[in-house]
N, C-alpha and C positions, 0 to 999 in steps of 0.2 A: 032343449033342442034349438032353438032362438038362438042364445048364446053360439052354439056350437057352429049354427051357418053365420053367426056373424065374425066368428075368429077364420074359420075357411075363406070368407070374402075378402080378409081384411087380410088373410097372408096372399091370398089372387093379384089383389091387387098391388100389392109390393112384388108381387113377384114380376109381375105385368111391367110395372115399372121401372126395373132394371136395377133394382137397388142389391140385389144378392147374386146378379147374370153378367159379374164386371169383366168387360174380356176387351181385347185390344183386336182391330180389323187392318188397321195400317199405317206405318210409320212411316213420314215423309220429313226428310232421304233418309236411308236406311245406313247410311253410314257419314262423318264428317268429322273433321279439323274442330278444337276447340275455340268455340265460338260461334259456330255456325247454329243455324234458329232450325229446329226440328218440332213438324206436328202432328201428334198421337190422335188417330183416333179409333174409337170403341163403342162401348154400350155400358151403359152402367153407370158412366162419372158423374160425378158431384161435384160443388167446392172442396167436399174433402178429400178429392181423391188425387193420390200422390204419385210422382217417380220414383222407381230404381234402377238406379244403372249401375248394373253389378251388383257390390250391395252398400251401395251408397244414394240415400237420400238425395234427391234434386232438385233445386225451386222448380216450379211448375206455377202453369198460370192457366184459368180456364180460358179459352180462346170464345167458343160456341158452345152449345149444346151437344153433350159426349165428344169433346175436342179436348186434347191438353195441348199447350206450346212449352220447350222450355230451349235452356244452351247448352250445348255442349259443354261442359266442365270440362278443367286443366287435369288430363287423365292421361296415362303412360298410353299410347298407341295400341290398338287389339280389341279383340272382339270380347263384347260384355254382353248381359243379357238384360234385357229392359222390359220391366214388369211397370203396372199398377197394383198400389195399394188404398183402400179404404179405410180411415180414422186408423193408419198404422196397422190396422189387422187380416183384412180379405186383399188378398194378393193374386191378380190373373195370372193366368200361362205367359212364361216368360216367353219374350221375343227376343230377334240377336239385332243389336247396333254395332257397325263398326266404328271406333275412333281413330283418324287417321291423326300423320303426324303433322303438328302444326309445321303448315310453308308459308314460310315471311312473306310479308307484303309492304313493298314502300311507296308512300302515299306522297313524300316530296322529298327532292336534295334543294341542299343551301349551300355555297353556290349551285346553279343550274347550268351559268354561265360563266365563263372564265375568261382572262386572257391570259396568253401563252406565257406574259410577261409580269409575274403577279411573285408574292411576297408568301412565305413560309404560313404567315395567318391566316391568307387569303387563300392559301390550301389548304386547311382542315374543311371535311366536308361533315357536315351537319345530315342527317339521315331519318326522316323519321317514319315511321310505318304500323307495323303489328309484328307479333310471334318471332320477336328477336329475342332467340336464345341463350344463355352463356356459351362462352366460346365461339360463338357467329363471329364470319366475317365477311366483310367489305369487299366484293370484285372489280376490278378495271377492266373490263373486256377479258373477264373472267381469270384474270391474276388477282392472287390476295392482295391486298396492300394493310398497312398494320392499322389495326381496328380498336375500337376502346366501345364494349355495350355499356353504355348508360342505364339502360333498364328495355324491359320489353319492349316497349315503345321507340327509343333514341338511339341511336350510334352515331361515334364519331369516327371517321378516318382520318389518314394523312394522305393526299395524293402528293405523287411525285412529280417533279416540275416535267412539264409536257416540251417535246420536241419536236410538234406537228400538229397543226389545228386539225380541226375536225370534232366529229361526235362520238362521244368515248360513252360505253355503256358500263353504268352503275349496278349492279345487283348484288342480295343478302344471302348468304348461304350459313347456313345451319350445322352441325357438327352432324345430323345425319345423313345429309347431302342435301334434304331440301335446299329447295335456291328461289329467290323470287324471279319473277318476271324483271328484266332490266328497265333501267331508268336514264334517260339519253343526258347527258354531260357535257353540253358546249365550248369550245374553247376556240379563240377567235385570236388570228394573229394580223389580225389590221392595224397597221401603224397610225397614230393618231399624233398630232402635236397640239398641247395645250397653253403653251406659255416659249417666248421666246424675248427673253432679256439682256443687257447687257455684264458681264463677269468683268475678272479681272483684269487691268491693260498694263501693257511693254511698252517697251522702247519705240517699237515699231509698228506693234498690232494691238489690236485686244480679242477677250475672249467672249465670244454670244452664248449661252448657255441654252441651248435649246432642250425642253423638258417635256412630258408625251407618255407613252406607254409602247412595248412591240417595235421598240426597235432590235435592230440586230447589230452584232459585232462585224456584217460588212455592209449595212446599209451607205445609202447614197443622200445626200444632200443636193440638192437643187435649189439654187439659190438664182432669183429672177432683179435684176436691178436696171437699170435707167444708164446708157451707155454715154459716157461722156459728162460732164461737171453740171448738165442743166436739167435738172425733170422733168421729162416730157420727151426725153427725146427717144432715139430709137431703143427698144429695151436690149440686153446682153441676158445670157443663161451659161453659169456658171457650177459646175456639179464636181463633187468632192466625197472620193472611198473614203469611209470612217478608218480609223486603225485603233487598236487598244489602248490604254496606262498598262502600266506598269504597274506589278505588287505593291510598289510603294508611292503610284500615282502621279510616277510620270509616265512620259512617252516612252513606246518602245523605240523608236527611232529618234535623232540628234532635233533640238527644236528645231521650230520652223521659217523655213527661208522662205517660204509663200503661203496665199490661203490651203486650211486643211481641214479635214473633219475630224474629230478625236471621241471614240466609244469609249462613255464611263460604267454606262450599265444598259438594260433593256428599257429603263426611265430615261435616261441622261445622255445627249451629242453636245460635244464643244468644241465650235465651231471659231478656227483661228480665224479673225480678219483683219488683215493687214491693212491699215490708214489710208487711206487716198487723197480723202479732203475731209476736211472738218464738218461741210455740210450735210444736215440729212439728208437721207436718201429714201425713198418709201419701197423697200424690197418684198418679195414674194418668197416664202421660201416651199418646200417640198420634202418628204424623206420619201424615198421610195427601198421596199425591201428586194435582196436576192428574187422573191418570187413573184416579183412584178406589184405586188401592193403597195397601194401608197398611201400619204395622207390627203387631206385637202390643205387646198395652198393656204400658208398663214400669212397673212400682212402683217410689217412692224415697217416703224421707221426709225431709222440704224444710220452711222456716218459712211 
């Protein structure tokens, strides 16, 4: 009789304890993107008690007391059923998870910032994020442009040389239309001048090679000098349209019978100047673009 009330007590209190009453009470969020952190909770759990979603095993992790956490797994989009199991055997009443479809997310672009006037390298953009799929691509203000996925993480584009500064929005889009949130793309067409040396010399002139970023094919040269043969004296401002080369790197027009400015690229102005005096001169120079941008004034001292 002893025996008997003590095997009664001894199933009481396992039963008390939740170890054969495994049930699930709520899953937070009840649906989500692989990856996203989901947490079960119920009655009953142990260390041994497991996921299924669908009917696939899940890591799981004990969070609390009757808590499970786990991740979302890399699973085709749609609704699954998500049980507990004990030591693989006692299974609750399933419950329904939705898996939605992974939507990219881009954590940086490389460049961010651009200028207008930049080199074929200097346009691949570098992309990195999450839930980049095969066959994802790369938007310009939501044009594709041609894309290369690295792996889930990475993509490369090629952007096309830009005709307008401004903020150009970035975003990933997926082959099943998810698209990430945009990512803003700087591109800056402020002329700058970094160097301004003397080139090759004529009969009559020689050439200044002024060197920079963001110029243009009609920018303007402003060139500030010292009027008259003595430094110091009242200054002159003298300003000169750029004009092209030629395919083969000359001038479009017959050389030059005065000062002039000559566009070699959006790097490169060669600046004709005709001889005056052999003495220095401490000059100012300036490019300003069609849309009113300029640089800051460079000093050299030039003949």
């Amino acid at each position: 009789m002893k025996k008997l009330v003590g095997i009664t007590l001894t199933l009481l209190l396992l039963g008390s304890s939740g170890l054969f009453a495994l049930e699930i009470s709520s899953i937070t969020p009840s649906r989500g993107e692989p990856g996203t952190p989901v947490v079960v909770n119920g009655r009953g759990f142990s260390s041994e008690t497991g996921i299924l979603l669908g009917e696939q095993p899940t890591p799981s992790r004990p969070a609390a007391e009757n808590r499970l956490e786990f991740t979302v797994p890399q699973l085709p989009p749609g609704q699954y059923s998500l049980r507990v199991m004990q030591a693989g055997e006692m299974v609750a009443e399933g419950s329904s998870f939705e898996i939605l479809a992974a939507t990219p997310h881009i954590s940086g672009i490389t460049p961010d910032n651009l200028n207008i006037c930049s080199s074929s390298p200097e346009r691949v953009l570098q992309v990195t994020g999450r839930n980049f799929l095969p066959g994802a691509l790369v938007l310009l203000n939501e044009n594709a442009i041609p894309t290369d996925v690295i792996s889930s993480s990475r993509i490369e584009a090629n952007l096309r040389e830009f005709q307008q500064a401004g903020v150009y929005g970035i975003s990933v889009r997926n082959l099943d239309g998810t698209t990430s949130l945009p990512h803003s793309l700087w591109v800056n067409s402020i002329p700058e001048i970094t160097s301004v040396e003397p080139g090759s010399e004529f009969v009559n002139y020689y050439e200044v090679v002024v060197r920079g970023k963001n110029f243009r094919f009609n920018s303007t040269l402003l060139v500030k000098e010292p009027e008259g043969s003595v430094i110091g004296q009242s200054e002159q401002q003298l300003s000169f349209n750029s004009r092209r080369q030629d395919s083969s790197g000359g001038l479009v027009a017959n050389a030059p019978q005065k000062d002039r400015l000559v566009y070699v690229d959006c790097e490169t102005l060669v600046y004709h100047r005709f001889t005056r005096t052999n003495q220095p001169r401490d000059l100012r120079l300036q490019v300003f673009n069609p849309d009113g941008q300029a640089t800051s004034l460079y000093e050299v001292t030039l003949p």
